[in-house]
C-alpha positions in Angstrom: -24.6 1.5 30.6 -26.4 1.5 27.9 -25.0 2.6 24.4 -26.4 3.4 21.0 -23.4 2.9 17.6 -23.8 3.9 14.6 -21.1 4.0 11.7 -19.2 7.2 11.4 -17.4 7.1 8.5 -18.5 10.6 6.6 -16.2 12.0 4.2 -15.4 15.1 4.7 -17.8 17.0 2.2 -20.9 15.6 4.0 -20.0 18.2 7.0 -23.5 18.9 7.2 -25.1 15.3 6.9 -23.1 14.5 9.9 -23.8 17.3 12.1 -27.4 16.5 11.0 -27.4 13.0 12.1 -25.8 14.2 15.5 -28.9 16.6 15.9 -31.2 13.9 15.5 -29.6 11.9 17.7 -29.4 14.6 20.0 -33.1 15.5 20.1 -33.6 11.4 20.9 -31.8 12.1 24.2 -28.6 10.5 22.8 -25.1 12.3 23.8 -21.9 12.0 21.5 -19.7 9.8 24.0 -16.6 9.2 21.5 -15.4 8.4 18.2 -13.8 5.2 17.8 -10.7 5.1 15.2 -12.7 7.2 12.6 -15.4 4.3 12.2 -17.6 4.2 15.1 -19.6 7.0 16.9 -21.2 5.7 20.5 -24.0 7.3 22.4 -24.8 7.3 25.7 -28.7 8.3 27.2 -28.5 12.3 28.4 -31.2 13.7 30.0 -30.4 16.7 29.2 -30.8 18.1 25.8 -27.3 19.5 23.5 -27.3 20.4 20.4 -24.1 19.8 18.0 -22.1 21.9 15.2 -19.1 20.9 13.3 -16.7 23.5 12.5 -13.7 23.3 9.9 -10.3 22.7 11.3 -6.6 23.1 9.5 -5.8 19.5 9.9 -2.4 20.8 10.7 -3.0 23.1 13.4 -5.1 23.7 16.3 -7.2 26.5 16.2 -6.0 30.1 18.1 -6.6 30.5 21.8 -8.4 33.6 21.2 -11.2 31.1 18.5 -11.5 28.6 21.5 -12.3 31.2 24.0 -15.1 32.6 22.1 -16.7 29.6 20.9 -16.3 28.7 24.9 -17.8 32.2 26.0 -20.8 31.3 23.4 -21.7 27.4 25.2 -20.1 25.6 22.9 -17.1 22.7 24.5 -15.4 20.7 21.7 -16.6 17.3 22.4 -14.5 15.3 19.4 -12.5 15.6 16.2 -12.9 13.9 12.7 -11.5 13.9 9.3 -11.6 18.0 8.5 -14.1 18.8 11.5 -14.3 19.9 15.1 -17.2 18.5 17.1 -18.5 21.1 19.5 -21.4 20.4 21.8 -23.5 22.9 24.0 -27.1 22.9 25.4 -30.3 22.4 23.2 -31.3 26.0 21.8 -27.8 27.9 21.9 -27.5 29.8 18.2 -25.0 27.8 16.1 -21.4 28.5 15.8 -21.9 29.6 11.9 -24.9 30.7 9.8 -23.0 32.4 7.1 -22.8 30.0 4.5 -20.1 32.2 2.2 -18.1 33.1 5.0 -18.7 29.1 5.9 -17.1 27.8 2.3 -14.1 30.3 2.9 -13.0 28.5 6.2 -13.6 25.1 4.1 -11.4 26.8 1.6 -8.7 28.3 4.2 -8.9 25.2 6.6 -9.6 21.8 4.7 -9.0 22.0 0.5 -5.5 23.1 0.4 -4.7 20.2 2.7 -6.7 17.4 0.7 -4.9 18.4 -2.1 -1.9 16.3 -0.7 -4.3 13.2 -0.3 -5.1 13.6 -4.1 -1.3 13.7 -4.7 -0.4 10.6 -2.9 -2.5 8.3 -5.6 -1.0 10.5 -8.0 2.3 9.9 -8.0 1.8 6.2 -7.2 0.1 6.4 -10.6 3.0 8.0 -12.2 5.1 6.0 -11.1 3.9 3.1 -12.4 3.3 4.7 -15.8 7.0 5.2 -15.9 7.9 2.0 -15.4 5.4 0.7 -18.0 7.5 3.1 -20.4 10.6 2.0 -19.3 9.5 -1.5 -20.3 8.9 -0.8 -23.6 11.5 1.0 -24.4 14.6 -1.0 -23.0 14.1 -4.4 -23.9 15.6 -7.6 -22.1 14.8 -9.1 -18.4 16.1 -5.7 -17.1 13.4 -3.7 -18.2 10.0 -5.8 -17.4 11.5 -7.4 -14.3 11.4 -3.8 -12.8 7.8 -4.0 -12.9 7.8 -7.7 -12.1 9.7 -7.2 -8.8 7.0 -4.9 -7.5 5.6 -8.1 -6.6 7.7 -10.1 -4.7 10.5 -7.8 -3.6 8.4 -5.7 -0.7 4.4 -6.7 0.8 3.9 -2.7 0.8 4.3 -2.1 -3.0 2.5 -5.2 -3.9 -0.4 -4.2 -2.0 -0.6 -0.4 -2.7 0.1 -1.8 -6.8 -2.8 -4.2 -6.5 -4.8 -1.6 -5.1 -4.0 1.1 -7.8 -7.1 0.9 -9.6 -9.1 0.6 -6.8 -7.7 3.2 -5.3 -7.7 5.4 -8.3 -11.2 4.6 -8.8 -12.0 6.1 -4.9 -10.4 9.3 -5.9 -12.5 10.2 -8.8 -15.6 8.9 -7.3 -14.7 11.0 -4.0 -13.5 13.7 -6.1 -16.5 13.7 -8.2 -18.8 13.9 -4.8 -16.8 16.7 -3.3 -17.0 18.9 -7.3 -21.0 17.9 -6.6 -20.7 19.5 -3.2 -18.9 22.7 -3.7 -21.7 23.4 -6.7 -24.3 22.9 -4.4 -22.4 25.1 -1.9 -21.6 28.0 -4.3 -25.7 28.0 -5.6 -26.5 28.1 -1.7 -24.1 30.8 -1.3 -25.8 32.7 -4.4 -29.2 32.5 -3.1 -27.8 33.3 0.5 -28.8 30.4 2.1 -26.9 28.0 4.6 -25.0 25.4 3.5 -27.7 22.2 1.8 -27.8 19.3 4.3 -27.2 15.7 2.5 -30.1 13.2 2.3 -29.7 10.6 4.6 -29.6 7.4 1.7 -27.3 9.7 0.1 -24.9 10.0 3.1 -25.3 6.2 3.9 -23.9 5.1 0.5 -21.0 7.5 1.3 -20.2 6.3 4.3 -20.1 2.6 3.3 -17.7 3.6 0.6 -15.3 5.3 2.8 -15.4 2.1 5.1 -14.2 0.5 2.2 -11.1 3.0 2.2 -10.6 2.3 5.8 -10.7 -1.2 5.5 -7.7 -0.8 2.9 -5.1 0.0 5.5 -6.0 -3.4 7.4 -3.4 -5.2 4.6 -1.6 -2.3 4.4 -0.9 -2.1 7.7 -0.1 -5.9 7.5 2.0 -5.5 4.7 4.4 -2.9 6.8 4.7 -5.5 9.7 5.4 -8.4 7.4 8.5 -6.2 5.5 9.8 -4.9 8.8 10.5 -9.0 10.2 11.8 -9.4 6.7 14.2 -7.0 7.0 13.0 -5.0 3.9 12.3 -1.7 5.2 15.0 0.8 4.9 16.4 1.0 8.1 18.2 4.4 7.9 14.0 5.3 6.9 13.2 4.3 9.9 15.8 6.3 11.8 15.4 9.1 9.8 11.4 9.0 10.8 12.3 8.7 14.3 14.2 11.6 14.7 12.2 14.0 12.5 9.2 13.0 15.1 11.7 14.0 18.4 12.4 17.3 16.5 8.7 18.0 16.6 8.4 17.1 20.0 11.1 19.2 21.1 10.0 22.1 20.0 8.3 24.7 22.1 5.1 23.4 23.4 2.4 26.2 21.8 -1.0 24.9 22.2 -1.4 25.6 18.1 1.0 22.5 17.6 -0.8 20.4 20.2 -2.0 18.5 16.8 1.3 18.0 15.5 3.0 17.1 18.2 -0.5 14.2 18.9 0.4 12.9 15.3 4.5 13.1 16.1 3.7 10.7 19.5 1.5 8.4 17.4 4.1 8.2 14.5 6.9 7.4 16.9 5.1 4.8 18.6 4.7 3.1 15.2 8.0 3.7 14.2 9.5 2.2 17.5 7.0 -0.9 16.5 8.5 -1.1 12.9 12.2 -0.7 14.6 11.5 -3.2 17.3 10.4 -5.4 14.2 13.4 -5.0 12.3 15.9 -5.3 14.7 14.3 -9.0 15.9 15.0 -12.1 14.2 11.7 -12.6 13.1 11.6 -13.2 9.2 10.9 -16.7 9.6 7.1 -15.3 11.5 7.0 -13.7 8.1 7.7 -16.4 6.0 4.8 -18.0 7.1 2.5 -15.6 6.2 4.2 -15.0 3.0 4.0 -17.0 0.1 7.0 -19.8 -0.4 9.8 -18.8 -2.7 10.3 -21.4 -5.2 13.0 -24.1 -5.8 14.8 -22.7 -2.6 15.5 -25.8 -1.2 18.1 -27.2 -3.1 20.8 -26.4 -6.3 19.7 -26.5 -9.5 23.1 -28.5 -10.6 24.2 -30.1 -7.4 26.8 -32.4 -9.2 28.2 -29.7 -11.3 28.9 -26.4 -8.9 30.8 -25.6 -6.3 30.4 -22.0 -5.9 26.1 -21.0 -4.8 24.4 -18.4 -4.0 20.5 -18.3 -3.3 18.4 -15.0 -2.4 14.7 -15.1 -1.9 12.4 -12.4 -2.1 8.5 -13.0 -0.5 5.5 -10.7 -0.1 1.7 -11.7 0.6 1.3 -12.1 -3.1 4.6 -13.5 -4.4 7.8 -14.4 -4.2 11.5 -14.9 -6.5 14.5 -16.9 -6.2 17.6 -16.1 -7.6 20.6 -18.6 -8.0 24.7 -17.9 -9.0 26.0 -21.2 -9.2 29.5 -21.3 -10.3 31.3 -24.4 -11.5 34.4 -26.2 -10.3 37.4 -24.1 -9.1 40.5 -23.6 -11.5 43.5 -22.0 -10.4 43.4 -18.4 -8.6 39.9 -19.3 -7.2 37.8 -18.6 -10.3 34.9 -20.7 -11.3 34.7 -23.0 -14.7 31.3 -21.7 -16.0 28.1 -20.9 -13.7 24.5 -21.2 -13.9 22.0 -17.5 -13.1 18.9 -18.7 -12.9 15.8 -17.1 -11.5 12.6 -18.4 -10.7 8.8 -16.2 -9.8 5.4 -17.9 -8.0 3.1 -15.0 -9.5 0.0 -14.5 -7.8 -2.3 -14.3 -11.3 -2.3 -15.9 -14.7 -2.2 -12.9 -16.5 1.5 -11.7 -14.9 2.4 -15.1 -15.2 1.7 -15.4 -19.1 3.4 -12.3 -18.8 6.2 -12.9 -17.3 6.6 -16.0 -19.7 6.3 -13.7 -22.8 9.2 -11.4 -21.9 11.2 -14.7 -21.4 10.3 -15.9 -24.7 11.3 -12.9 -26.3 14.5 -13.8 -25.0 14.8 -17.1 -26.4 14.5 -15.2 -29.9 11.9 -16.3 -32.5 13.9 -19.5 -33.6 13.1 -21.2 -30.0 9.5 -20.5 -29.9 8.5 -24.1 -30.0 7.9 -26.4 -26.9 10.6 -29.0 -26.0 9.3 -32.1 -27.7 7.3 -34.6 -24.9 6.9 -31.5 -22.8 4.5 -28.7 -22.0 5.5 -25.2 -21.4 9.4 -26.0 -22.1 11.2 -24.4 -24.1 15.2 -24.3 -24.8 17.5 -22.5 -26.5 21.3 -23.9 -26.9 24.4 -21.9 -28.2 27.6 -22.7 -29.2 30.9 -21.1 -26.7 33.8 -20.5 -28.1 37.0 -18.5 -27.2 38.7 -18.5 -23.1 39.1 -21.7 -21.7 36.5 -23.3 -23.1 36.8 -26.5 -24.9 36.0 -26.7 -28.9 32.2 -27.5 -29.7 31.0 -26.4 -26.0 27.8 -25.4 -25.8 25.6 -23.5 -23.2 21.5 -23.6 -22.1 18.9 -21.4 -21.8 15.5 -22.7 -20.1 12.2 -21.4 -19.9 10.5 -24.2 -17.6 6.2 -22.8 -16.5 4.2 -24.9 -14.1 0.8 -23.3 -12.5 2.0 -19.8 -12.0 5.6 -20.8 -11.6 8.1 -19.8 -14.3 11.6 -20.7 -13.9 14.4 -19.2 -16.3 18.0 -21.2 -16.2 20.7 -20.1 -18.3 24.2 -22.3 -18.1 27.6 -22.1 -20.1 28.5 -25.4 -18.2 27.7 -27.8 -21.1 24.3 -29.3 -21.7 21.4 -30.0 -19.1 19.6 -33.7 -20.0 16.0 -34.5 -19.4 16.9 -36.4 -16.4 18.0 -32.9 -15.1 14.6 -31.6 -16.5 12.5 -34.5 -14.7 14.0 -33.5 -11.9 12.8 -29.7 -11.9 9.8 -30.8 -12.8 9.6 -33.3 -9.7 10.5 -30.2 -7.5 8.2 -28.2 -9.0 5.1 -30.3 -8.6 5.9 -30.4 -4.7 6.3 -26.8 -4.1 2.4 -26.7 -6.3 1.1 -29.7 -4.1 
């Protein structure tokens, strides 16, 4: 059969430039056939002329029995929904559904605003968020403080995407924001003069609906990003249950065709959740590992002659990743270790968080260890003197700030001094996880 598409991806203050373009489709002997994930409208031929109105919705509700019978009683069948709309569809010539445009803006008001207030809020408090940690940074110092921010990173895919987005997604907000203010103005003057709601220009309405595409396209990586931490094992688990079960309660409820909404989105979250739990429970994070990128220096000890005791964890994401090493040294009586090594190393996505990343370890070194190990490039070393416990007279212990690429590696040691043969040998290591 033969099908006309077109891109249907209106936000939801160009109500009017979408029932328009249905219209016009409409009068070309095109029918609505369905909408396709919230991006694509098709069209099949109809011999038959309709006609089409969209009519505000509570995006958390069907509308009353009593609403539906009328507009059924009138000729119009609900044919499709979208965004903050319901797409009704009746024979060419039947009177539309509204023509009062104030009594029009109050069910925009009653149905659609309150509820898009929560879709501001969500960018919001991501926003906030991230402020706070900004602050906390600057006012604790040490690797405590920045590596909060830091670990956004590398510690789940979900935050690094939605924190790499930020701006972006900030950015959409006003601009959408800013369009919707634009609209309500021309609404209320309409209203004033007593006329029907203004219909948007069709280049107008284009340029909106490319940018909401954008918006859509977002959750592609998003979405990506939730799979990847669910085979890692880094979503919550008890999360997950706790989703699961809110979604039954929902669907256990009693069954009143006002809920049949809720109880759509309840299904659809389920299914997703039973996705994300299937996910989980599987041993799959080595399918993520190869999308994510490589932790560094996991392969091996940093002092392999020296400990005895190790511990590696690795944290990846889509944009980064961290290894953290406890290595302790030789047992001594009562099973506790002579010395150990914490050492963590980052592979940053950017140069920017990388130089960084190597700032706040500099400021750890103290201002007397600012200068590069002599023969070698972004090295540096601080050494202290240890005294008191069982440690020797005139021991000594190691602090290293080693940065290749977007690699920074930070080892600190109370197990005597590390040589340059030790240092070669990062470096070796480090040049083959780059190649």
């Amino acid at each position: 059969m033969k099908r006309k598409w077109t891109l249907f991806t209106y936000p939801v203050s160009d109500i009017k430039a979408a029932e328009a373009m249905l219209n016009r489709l409409a009068e070309q002997g095109w029918r609505l056939e369905k909408i396709w994930l919230g991006l694509l409208a098709s069209f099949v031929p109809e011999e038959e002329s309709v006609c089409y109105c969209l009519d505000w919705y509570d995006p958390n509700r069907e509308d009353g029995m009593d609403y539906r019978t009328l507009l059924a009683d009138a000729g119009w069948r609900r044919v499709g929904q979208f965004n903050y709309w319901n797409i009704y569809e009746a024979p060419a010539g039947t009177p539309p559904i509204q023509t009062d445009g104030e009594l029009e803006y109050r069910r925009f008001r009653k149905k659609a605003l309150r509820r898009m207030a929560i879709g501001w809020a969500i960018p919001l408090i991501c926003l906030a968020v991230l402020v706070l940690l900004c602050v906390l940074v600057s006012m604790k110092p040490g690797v405590l403080g920045w590596s909060v921010f830091a670990t956004i990173f590398s510690d789940t895919s979900t935050g690094a995407v939605i924190v790499t987005a930020l701006p972006l997604l900030l950015a959409g907000v006003v601009l959408w924001s800013g369009r919707l203010l634009l609209r309500l103005g021309q609404w209320k003057r309409a209203i004033a003069r007593d006329e029907s709601l203004p219909v948007p220009g069709q280049g107008s309405a284009l340029a909106a609906r490319i940018f909401s595409l954008v918006g859509y396209l977002f959750l592609i990586p998003l979405i990506l990003a939730f799979l990847l931490d669910a085979m890692a094992k880094e979503l919550n688990m008890g999360w997950i249950i706790g989703m699961a079960v809110g979604c039954l309660i929902v669907l256990g409820k009693d069954p009143l065709p006002e809920s049949e909404r809720k109880r759509r989105y309840a299904k659809g979250t389920l299914a997703c959740v039973a996705v994300l739990l299937v996910l989980r429970v599987l041993p799959l994070s080595g399918v993520a590992g190869l999308v994510c990128v490589k932790p560094p220096l996991a392969d091996g000890r940093l002092l392999p002659e020296r400990t005895d005791v190790e511990a590696v964890e690795t944290h990846a994401t889509l944009l980064s990743a961290r290894t953290e090493w406890y290595e302790g040294g030789p047992l001594m009586e009562g099973g506790f270790a002579y010395g150990q090594v914490e050492s963590e190393a980052w592979a940053l996505p950017w140069d920017w968080l990388a130089d960084w990343v190597t700032e706040q370890y500099r400021k750890e070194l103290g201002t007397a260890n600012q200068e590069e190990l002599p023969g070698y490039e972004n090295v540096w070393l601080m050494r202290y003197g240890i005294s008191g416990g069982n440690y020797p007279e005139g021991a000594t212990g190691d602090v290293w700030l080693i940065r290749r690429g977007n690699v920074v590696v930070w080892v600190e040691t109370n197990m005597g001094p590390l040589d340059e043969k030790w240092l070669d040998g990062i470096l070796t290591r480090l040049e083959e996880y780059r190649a």
